[in-house]
N, CA and C of each residue as an Amber inpcrd file, in Angstrom:
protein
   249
  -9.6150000   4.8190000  -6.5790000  -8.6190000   4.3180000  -5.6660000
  -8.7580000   2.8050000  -5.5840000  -8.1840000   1.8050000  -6.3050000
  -8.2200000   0.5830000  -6.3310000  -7.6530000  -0.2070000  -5.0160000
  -8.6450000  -0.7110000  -4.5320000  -7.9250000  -1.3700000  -3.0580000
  -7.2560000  -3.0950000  -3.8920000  -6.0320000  -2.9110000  -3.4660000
  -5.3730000  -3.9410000  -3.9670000  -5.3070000  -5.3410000  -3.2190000
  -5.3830000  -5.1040000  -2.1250000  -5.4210000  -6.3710000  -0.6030000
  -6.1660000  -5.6170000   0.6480000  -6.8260000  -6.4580000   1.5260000
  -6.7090000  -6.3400000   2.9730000  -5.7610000  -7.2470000   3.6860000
  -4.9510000  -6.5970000   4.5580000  -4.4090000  -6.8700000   5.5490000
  -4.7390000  -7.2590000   7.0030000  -4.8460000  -8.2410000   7.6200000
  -5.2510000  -8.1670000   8.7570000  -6.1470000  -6.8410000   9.1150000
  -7.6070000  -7.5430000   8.3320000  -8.5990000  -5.7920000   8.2750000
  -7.9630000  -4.3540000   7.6940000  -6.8920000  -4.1820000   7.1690000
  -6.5500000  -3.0150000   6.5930000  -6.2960000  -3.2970000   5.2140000
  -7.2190000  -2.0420000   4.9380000  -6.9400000  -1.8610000   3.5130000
  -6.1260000  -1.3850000   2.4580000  -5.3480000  -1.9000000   1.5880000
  -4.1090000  -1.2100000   0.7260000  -4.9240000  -0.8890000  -0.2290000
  -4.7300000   0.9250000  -0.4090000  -4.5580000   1.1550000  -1.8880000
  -3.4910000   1.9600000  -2.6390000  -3.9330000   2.3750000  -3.8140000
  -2.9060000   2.9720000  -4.5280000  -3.8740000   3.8700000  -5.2730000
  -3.2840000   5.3000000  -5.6110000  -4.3950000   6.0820000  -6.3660000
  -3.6320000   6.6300000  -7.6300000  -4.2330000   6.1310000  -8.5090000
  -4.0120000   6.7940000  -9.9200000  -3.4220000   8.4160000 -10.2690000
  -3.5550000   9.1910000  -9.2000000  -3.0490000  10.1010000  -9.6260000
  -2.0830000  10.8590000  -8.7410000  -1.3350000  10.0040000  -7.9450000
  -0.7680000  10.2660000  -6.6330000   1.0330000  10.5420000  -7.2510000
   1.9540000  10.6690000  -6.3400000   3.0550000  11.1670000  -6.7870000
   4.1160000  10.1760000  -6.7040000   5.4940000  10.3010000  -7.3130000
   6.5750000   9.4860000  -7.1400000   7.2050000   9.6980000  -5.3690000
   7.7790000   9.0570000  -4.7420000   8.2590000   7.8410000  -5.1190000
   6.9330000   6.5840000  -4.4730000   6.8870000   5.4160000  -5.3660000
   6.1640000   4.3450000  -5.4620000   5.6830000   4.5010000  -3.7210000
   4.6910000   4.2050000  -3.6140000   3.9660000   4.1410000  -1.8840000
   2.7880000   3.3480000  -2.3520000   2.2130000   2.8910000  -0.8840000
   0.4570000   2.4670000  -0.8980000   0.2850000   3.1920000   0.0840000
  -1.0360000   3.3970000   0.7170000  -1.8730000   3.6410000   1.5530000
  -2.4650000   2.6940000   2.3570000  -2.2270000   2.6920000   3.5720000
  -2.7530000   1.8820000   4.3560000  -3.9450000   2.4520000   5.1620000
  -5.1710000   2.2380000   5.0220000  -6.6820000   2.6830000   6.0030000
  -7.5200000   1.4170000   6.7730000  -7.2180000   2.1070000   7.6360000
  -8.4640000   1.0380000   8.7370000  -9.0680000   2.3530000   9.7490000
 -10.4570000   2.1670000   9.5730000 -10.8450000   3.3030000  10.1900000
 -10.8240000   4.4600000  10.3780000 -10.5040000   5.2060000  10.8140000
 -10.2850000   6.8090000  11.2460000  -8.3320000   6.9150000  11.0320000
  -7.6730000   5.7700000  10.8040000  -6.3850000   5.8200000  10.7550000
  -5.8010000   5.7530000   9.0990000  -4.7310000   6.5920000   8.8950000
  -4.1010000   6.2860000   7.5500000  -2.5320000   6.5770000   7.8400000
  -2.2970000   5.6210000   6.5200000  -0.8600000   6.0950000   6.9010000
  -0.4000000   5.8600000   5.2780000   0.9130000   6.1200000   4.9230000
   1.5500000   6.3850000   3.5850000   2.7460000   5.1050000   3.9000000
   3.2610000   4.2850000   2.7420000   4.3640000   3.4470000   2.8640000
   5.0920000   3.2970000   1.6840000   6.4110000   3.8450000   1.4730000
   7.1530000   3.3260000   0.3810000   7.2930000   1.9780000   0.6740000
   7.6040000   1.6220000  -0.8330000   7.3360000   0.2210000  -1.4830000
   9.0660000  -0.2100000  -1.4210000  10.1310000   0.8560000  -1.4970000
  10.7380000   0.1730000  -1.5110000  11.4550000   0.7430000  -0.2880000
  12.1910000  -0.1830000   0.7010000  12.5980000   0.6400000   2.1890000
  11.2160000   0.4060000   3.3580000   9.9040000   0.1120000   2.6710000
   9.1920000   0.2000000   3.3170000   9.0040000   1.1800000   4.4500000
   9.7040000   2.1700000   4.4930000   9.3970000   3.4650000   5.0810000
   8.0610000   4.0100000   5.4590000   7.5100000   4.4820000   6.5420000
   6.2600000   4.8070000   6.6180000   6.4840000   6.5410000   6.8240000
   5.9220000   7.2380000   5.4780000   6.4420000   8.1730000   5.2510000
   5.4150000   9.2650000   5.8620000   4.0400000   8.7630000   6.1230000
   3.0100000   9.6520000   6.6480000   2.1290000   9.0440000   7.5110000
   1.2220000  10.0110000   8.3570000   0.5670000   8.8450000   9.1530000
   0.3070000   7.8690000   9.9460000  -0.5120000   7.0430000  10.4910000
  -0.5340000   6.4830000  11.2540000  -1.2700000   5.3270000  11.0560000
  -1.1100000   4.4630000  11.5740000  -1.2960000   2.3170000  12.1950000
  -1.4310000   2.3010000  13.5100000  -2.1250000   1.5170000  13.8230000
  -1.2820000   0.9630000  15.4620000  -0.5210000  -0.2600000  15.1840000
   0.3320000   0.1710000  16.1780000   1.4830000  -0.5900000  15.6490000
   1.4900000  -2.3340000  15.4340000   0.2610000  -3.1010000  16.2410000
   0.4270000  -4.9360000  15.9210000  -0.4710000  -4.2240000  14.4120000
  -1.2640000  -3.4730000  13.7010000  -1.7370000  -3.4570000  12.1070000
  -0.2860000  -3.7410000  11.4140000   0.3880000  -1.9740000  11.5440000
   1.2920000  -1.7100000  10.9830000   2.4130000  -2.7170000  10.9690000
   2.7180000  -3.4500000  11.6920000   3.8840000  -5.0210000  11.8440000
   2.9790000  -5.5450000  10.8990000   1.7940000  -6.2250000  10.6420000
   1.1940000  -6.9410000   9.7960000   1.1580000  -6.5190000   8.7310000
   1.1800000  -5.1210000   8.2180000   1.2430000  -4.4540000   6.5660000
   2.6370000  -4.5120000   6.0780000   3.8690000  -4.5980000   7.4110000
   4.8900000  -4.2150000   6.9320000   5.3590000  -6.1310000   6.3970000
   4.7770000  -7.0330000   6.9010000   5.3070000  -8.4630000   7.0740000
   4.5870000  -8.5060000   5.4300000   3.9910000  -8.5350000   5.2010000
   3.0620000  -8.7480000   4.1900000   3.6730000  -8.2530000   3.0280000
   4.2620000  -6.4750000   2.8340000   4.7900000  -5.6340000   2.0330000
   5.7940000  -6.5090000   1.7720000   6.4120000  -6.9170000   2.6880000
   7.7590000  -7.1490000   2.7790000   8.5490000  -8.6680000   1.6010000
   7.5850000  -9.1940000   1.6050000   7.5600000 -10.2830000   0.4460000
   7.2690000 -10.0120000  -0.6280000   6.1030000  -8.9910000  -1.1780000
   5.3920000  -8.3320000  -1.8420000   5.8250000  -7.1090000  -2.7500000
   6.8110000  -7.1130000  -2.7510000   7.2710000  -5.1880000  -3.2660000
   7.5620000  -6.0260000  -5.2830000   7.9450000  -6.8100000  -5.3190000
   7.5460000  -6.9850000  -6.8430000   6.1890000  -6.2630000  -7.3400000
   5.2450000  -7.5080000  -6.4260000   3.9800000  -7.2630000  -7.1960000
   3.3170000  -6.0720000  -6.7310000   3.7800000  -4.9460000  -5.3810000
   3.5580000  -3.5860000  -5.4070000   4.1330000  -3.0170000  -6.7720000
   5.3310000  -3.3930000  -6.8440000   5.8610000  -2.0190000  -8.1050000
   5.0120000  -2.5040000  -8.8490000   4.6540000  -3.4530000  -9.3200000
   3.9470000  -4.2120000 -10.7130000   2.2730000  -3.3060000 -10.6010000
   1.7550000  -3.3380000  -9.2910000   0.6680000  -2.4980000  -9.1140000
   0.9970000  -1.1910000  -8.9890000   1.5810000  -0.3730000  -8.5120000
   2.2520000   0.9730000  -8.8900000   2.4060000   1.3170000 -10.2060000
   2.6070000   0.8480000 -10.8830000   2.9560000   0.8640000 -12.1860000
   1.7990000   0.9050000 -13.1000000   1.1060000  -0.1090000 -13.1480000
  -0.3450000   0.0780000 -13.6010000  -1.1250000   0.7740000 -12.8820000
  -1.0810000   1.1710000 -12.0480000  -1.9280000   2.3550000 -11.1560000
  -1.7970000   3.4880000 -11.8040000  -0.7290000   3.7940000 -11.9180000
  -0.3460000   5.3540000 -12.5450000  -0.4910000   5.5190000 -14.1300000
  -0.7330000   3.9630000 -14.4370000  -0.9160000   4.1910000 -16.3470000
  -2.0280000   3.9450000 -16.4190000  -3.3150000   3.8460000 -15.4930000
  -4.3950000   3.7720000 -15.6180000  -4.7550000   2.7110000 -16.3510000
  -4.2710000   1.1540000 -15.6930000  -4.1810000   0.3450000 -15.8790000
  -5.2260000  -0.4860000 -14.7590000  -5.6070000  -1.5220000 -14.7760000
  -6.6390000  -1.8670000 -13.5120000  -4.8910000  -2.9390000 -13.1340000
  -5.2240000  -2.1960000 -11.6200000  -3.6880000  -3.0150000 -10.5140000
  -3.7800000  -4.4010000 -10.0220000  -5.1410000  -4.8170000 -10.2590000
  -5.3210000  -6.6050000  -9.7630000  -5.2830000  -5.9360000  -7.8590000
  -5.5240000  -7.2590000  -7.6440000  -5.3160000  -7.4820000  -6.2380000
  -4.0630000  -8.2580000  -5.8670000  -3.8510000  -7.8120000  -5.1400000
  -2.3840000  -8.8000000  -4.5630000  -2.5210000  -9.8280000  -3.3000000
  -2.4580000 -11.4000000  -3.1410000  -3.0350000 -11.9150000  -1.8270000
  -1.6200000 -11.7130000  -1.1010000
């Protein structure tokens, strides 16, 4: 599971063998949650919500170089980090 960034203490990853459509994972602690990449939809899970405003501000500029890491994630490619 390649962690690609932290976020204001939360961690994004993406897992190599996970399903369509394009998402990361957001974990901080005992909390997770699921986010499409594109719509930024939070499709599972849970943030509190000043994290989750900070993953979504961040995503939100970012969804190139998510798909670009999505993409090599799933071809078993190493995804880089994204700042």
């Amino acid at each position: 599971m390649p962690t690609i960034a932290i976020v204001d203490g939360v961690r994004i990853v993406m897992y190599w063998n996970d399903h369509a459509p394009a998402h990361f994972h957001a974990l901080l602690a005992e909390h997770r949650t699921v986010i499409e990449i594109d719509g930024l939809a939070v499709v599972g899970g849970y943030l509190p919500k000043h994290k989750l405003r900070s993953v979504l501000k961040w995503a939100a500029s970012r969804q190139d170089a998510l798909h670009a890491a999505w993409r090599n994630t799933q071809a078993l490619r190493p995804s880089g980090t994204i700042e």
